[in-house]
MARBA-3410 file (N, C-alpha, C, O; in Angstrom, 1 decimal):
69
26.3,-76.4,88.2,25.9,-75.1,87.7,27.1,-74.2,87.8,28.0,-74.1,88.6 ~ 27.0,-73.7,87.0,28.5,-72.6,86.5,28.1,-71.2,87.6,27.0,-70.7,87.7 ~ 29.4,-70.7,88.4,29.5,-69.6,88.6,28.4,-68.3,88.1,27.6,-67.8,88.9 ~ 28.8,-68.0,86.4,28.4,-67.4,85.3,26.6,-67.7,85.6,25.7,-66.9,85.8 ~ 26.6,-68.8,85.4,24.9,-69.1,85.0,24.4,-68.8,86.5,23.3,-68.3,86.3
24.7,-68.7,88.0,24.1,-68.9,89.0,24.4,-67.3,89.5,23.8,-66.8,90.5 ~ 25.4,-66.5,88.9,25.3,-64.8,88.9,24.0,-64.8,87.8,22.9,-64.3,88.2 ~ 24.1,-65.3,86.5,22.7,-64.3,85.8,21.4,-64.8,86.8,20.5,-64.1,87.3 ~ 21.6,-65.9,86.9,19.7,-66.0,88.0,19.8,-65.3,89.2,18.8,-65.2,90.0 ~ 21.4,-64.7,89.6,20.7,-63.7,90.7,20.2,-63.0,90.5,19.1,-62.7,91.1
21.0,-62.0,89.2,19.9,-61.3,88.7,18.6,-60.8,88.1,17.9,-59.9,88.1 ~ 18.8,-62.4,87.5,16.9,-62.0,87.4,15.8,-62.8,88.8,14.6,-63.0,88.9 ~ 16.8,-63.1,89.6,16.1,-63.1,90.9,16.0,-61.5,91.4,15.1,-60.7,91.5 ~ 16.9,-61.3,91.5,16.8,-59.7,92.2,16.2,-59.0,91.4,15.5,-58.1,92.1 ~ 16.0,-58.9,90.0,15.3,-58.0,89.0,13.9,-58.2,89.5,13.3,-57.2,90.0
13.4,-59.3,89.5,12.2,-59.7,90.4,11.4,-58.9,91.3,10.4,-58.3,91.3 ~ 12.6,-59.3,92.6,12.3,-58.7,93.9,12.2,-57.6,93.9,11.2,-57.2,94.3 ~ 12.9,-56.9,93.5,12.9,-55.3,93.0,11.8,-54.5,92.4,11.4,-53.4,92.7 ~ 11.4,-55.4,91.2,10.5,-54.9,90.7,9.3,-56.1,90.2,9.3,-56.7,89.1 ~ 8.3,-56.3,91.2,7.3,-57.6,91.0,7.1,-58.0,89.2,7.2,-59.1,88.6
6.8,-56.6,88.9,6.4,-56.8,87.3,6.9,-57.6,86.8,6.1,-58.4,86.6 ~ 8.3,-58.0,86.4,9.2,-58.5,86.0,10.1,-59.6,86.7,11.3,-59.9,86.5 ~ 9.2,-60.2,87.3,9.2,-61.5,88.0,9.6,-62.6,87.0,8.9,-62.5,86.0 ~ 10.2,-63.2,87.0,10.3,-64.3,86.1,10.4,-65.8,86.5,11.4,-66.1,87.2 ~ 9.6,-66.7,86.2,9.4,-68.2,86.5,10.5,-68.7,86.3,11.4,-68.1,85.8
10.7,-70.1,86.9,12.1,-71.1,86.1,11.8,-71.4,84.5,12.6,-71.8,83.7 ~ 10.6,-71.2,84.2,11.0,-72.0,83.0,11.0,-70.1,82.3,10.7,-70.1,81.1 ~ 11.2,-69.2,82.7,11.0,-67.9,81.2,12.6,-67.5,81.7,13.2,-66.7,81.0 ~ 13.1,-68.0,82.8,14.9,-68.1,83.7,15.5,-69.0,82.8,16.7,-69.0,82.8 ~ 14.8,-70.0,82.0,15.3,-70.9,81.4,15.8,-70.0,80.2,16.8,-69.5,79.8
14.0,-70.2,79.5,14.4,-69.2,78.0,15.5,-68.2,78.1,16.3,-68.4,77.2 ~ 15.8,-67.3,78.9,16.5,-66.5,79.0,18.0,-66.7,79.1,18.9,-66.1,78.6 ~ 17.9,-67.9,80.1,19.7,-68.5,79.6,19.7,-68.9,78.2,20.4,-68.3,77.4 ~ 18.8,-70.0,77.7,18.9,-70.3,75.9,19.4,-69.3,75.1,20.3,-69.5,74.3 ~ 18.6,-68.2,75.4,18.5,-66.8,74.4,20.6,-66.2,74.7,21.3,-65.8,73.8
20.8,-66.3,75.6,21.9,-66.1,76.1,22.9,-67.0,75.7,24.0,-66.5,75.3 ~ 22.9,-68.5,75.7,23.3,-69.1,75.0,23.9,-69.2,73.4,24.8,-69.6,72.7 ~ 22.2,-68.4,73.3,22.3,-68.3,71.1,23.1,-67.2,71.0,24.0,-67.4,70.2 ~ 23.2,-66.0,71.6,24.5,-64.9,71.6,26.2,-65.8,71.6,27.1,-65.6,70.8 ~ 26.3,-66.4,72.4,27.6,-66.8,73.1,27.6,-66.0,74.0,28.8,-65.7,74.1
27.1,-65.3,75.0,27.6,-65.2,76.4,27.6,-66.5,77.3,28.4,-66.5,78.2 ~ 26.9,-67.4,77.2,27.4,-68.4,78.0,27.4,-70.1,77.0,27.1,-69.9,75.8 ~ 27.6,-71.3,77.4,26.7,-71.9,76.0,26.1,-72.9,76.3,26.3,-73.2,77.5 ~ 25.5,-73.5,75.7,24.1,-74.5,75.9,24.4,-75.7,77.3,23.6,-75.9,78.1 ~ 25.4,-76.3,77.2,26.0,-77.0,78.1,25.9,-76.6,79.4,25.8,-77.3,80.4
26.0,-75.1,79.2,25.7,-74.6,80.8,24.4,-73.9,81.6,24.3,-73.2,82.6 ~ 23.5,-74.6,80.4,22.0,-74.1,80.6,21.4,-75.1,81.4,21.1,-76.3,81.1 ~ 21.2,-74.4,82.6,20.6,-76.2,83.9,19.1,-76.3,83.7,18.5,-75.3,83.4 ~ 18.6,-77.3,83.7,17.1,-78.0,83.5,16.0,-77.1,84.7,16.1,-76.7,85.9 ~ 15.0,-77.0,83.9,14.0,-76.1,84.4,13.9,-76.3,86.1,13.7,-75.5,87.0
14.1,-77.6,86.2,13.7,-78.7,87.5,14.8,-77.8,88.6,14.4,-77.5,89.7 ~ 15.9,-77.4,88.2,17.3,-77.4,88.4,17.2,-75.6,88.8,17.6,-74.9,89.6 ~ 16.6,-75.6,87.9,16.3,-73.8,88.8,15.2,-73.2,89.3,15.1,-72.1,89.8 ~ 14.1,-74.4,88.9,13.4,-74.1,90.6,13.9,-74.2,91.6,13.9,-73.4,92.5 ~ 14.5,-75.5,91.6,15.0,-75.9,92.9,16.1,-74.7,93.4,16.0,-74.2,94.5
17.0,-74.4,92.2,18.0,-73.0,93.0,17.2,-72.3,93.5,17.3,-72.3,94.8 ~ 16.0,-71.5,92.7,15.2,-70.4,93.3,14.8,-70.8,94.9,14.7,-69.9,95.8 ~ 14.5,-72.1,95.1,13.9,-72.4,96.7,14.9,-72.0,97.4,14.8,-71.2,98.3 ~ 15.8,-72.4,96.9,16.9,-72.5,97.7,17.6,-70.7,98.2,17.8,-70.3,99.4 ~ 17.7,-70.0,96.8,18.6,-69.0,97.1,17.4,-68.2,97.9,17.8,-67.4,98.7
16.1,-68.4,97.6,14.9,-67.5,98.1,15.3,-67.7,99.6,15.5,-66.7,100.3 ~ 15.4,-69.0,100.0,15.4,-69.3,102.0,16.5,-68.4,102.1,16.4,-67.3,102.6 ~ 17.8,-68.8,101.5,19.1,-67.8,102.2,18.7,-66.1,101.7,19.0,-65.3,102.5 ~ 18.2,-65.8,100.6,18.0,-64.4,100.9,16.8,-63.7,101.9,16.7,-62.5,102.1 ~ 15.9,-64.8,102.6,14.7,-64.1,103.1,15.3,-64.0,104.6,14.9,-63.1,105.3
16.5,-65.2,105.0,17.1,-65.0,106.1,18.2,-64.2,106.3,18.5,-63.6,107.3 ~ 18.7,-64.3,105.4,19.6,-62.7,105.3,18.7,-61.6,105.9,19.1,-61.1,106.9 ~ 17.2,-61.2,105.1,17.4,-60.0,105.4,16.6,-60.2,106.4,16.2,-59.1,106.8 ~ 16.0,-61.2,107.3,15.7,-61.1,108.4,16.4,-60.3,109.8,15.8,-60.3,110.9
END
């Protein structure tokens, strides 16, 4: 996973946390890279499989919940 693609899911990780409403699943994190993709801010190649960012989300979720412990 690219740099680029693993900054935008911080932020719609943190968009989330911030504000529950706007929580977003792996697969609407997905659409959202695609949609980003069809612009050219990033491109399809670097769009990781739904499976692929759940698994990030477990993951960055444990290191940010022990951060702010």
């Amino acid at each position: 996973m690219t740099e680029r693609v693993k900054s935008l899911l911080e932020i719609m990780f943190h968009t989330g946390t911030a504000n529950p409403c706007q929580k977003l699943s792996a697969e609407q994190m997905y659409e959202e890279l695609l949609e980003r993709a069809n612009i050219g801010e990033i491109t399809e190649e670097e769009v990781p499989k739904v499976t692929t960012i759940s698994n990030w989300i477990s993951g960055f979720s444990r290191k940010w919940k022990t951060a702010m412990a």
